[in-house]
Backbone as ProteinMPNN parsed JSONL, in Angstrom:
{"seq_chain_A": "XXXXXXXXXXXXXXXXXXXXXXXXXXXXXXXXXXXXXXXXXXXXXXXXXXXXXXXXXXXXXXXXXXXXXXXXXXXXXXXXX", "coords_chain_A": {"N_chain_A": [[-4.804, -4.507, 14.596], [-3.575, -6.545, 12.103], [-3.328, -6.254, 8.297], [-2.756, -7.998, 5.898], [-1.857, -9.303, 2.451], [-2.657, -12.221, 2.095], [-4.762, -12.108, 4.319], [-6.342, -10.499, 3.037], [-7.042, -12.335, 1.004], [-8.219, -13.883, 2.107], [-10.914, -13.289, 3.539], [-12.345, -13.033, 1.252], [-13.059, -11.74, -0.633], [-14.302, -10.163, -3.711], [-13.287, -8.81, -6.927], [-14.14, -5.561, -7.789], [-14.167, -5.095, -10.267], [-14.016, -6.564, -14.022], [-11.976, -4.575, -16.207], [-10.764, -4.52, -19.399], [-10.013, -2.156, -19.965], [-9.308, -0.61, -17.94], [-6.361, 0.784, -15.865], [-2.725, 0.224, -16.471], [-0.55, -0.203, -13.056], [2.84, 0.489, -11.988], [3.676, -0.507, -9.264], [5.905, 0.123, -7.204], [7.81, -0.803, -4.327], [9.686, -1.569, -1.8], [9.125, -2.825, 0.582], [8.085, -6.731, 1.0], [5.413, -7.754, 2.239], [4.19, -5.269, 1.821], [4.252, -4.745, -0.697], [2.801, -6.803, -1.605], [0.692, -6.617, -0.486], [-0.555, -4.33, -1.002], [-0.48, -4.745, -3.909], [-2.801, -6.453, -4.365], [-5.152, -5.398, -2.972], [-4.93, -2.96, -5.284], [-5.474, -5.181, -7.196], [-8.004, -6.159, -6.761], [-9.202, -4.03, -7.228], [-9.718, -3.663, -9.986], [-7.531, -3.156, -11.428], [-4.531, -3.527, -13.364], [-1.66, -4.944, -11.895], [2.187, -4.249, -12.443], [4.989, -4.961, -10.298], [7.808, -4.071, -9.077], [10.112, -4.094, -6.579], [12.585, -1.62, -5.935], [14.226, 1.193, -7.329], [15.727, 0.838, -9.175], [14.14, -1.761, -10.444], [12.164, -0.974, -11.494], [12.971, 0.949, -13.077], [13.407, -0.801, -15.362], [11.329, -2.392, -15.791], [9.744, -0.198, -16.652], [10.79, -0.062, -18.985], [10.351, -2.507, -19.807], [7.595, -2.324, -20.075], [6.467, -0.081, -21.447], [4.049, 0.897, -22.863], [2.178, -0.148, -21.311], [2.136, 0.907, -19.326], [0.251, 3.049, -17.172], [0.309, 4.48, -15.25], [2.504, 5.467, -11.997], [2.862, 3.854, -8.977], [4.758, 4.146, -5.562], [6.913, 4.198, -2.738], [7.617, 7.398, -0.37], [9.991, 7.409, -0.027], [13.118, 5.91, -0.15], [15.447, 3.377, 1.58], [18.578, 3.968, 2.189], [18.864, 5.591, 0.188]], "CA_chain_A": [[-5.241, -5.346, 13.505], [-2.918, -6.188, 10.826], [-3.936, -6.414, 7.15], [-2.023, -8.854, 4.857], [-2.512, -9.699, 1.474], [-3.066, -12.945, 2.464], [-5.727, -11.771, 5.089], [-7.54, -9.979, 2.068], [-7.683, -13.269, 0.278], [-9.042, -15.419, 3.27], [-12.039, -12.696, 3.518], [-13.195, -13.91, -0.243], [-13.223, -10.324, -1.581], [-13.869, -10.478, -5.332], [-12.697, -7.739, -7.727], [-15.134, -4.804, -8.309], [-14.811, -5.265, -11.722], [-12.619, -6.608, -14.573], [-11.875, -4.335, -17.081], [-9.39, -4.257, -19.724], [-9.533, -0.588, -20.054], [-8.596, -0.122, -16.53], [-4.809, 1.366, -15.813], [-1.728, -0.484, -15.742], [-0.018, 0.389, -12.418], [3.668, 0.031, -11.826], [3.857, -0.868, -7.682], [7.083, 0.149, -6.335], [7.344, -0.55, -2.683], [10.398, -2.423, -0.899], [8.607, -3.918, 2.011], [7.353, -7.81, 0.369], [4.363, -7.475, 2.616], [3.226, -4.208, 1.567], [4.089, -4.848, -1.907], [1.872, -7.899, -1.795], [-1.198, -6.411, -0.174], [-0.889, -2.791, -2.008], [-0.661, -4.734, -5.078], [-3.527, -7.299, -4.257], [-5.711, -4.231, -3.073], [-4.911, -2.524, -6.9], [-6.184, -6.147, -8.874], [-9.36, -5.911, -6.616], [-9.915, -2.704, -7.505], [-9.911, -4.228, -10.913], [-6.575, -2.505, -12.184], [-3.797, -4.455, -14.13], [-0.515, -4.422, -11.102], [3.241, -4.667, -12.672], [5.654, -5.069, -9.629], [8.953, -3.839, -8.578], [10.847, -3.824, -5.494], [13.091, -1.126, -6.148], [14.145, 1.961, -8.493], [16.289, -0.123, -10.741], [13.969, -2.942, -11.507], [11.103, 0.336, -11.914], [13.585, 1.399, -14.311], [13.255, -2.126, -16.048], [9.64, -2.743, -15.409], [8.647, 0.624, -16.87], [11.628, -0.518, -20.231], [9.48, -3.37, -20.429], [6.015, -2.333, -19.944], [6.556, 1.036, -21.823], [3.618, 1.217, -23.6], [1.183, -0.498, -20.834], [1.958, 1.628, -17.82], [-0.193, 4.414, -16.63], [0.119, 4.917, -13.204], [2.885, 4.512, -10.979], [2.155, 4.111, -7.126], [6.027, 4.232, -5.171], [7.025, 4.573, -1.579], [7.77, 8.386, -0.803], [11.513, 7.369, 0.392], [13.759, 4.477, 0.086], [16.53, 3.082, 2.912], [19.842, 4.183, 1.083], [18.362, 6.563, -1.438]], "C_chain_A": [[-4.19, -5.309, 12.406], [-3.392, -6.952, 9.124], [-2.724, -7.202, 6.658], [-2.589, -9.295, 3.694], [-3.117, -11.377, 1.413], [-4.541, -13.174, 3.597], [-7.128, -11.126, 4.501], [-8.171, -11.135, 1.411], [-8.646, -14.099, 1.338], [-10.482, -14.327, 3.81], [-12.996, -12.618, 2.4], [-13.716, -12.86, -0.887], [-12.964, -10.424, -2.821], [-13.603, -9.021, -5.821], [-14.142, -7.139, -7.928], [-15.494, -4.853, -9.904], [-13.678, -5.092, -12.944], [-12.724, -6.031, -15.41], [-10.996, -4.009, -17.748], [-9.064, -2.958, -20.109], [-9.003, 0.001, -18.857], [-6.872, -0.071, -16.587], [-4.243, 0.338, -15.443], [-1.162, 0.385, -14.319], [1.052, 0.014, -12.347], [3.607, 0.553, -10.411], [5.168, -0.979, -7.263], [7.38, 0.072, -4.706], [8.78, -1.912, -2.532], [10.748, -3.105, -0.014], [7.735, -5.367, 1.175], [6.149, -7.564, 0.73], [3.544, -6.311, 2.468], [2.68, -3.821, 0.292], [2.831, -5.742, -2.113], [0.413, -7.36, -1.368], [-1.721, -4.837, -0.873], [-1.316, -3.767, -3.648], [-2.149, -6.165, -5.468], [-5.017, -5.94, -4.214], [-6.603, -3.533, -4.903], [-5.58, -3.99, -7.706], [-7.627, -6.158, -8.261], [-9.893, -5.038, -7.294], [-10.131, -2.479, -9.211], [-8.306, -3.448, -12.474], [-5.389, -3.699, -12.584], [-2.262, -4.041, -13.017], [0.937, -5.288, -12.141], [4.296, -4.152, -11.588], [7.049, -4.628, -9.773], [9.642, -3.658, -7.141], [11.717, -2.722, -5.103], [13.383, -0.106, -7.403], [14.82, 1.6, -9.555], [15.286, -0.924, -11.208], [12.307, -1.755, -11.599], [11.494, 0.6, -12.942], [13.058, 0.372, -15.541], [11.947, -2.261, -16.161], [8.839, -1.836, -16.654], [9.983, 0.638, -19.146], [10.437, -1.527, -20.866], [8.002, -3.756, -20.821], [5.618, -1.052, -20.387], [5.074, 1.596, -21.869], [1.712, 0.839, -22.495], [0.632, 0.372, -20.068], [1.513, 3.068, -17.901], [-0.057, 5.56, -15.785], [1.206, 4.369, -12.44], [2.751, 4.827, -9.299], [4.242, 3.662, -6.397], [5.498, 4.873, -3.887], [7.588, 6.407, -1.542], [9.307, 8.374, -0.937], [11.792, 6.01, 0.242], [14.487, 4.569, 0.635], [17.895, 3.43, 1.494], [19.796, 4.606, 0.054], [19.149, 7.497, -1.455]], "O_chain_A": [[-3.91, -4.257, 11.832], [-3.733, -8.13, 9.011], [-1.642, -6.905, 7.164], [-3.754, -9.689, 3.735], [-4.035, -11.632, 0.634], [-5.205, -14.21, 3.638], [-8.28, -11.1, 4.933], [-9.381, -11.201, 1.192], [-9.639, -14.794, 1.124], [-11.121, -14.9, 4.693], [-14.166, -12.246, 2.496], [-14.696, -12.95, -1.627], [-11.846, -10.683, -3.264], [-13.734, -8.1, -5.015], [-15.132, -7.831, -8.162], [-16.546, -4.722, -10.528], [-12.838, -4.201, -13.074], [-13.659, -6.486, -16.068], [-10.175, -3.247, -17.236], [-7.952, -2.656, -20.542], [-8.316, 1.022, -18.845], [-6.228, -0.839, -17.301], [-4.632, -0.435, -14.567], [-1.286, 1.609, -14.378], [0.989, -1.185, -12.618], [3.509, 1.761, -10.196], [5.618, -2.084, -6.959], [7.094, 1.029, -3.987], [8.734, -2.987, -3.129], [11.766, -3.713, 0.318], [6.65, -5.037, 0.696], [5.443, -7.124, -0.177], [2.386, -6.265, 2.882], [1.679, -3.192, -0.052], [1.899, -5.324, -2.799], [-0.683, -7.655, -1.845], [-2.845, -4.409, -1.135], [-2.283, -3.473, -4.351], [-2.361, -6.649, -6.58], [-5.702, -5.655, -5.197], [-7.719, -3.533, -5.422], [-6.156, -3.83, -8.782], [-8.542, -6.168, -9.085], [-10.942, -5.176, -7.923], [-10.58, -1.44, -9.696], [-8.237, -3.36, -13.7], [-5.473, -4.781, -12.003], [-1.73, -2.953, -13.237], [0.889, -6.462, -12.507], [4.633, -2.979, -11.75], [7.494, -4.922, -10.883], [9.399, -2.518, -6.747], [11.796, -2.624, -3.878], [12.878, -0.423, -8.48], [14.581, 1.961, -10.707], [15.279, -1.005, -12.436], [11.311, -2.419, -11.884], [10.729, 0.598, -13.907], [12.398, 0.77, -16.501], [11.698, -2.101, -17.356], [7.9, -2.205, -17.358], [9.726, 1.301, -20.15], [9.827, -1.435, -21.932], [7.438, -4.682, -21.403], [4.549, -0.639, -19.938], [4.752, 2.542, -21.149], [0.593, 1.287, -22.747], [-0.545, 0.701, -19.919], [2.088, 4.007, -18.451], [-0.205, 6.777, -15.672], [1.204, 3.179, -12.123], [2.577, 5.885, -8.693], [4.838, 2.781, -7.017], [4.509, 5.575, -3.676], [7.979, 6.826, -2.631], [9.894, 9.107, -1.732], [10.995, 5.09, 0.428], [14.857, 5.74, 0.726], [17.942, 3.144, 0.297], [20.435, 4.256, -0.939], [19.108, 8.323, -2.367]]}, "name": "protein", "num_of_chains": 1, "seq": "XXXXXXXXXXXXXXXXXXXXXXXXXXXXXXXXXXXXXXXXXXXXXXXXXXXXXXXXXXXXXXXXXXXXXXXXXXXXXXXXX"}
């Protein structure tokens, strides 16, 4: 079975619940498809997701979202780390 964030949406799963006290997360992950359904996952789960692909634009992300970010969720390894 494979899960896709696209596969979450076409099952019409609504968000447990929106709240704006819930954690920013910064979502580091360098696979598109895992980024997309980890970080689809996290807005169900009613959390606020700010994206990155990589540890530079993490770097950037977490420059520009200083003050939002709580939580960050990252792969354990990256290819050419």
């Amino acid at each position: 079975m494979s899960v896709s964030a696209d596969s979450i949406d076409e099952k019409g799963y609504t968000p447990v619940h929106k709240n704006e006290d819930l954690a920013t997360v910064l979502l580091v992950e360098d696979t598109e498809d895992n980024r997309q359904m980890m970080g689809r996952l996290l807005e169900l789960s009613g959390f606020r997701v700010v994206e990155a692909t990589n540890g530079e634009e993490a770097v950037e992300a977490d420059d520009e979202h200083a003050e939002a970010l709580e939580c960050p969720c990252a792969d354990r390894r990256y290819p050419n780390a």
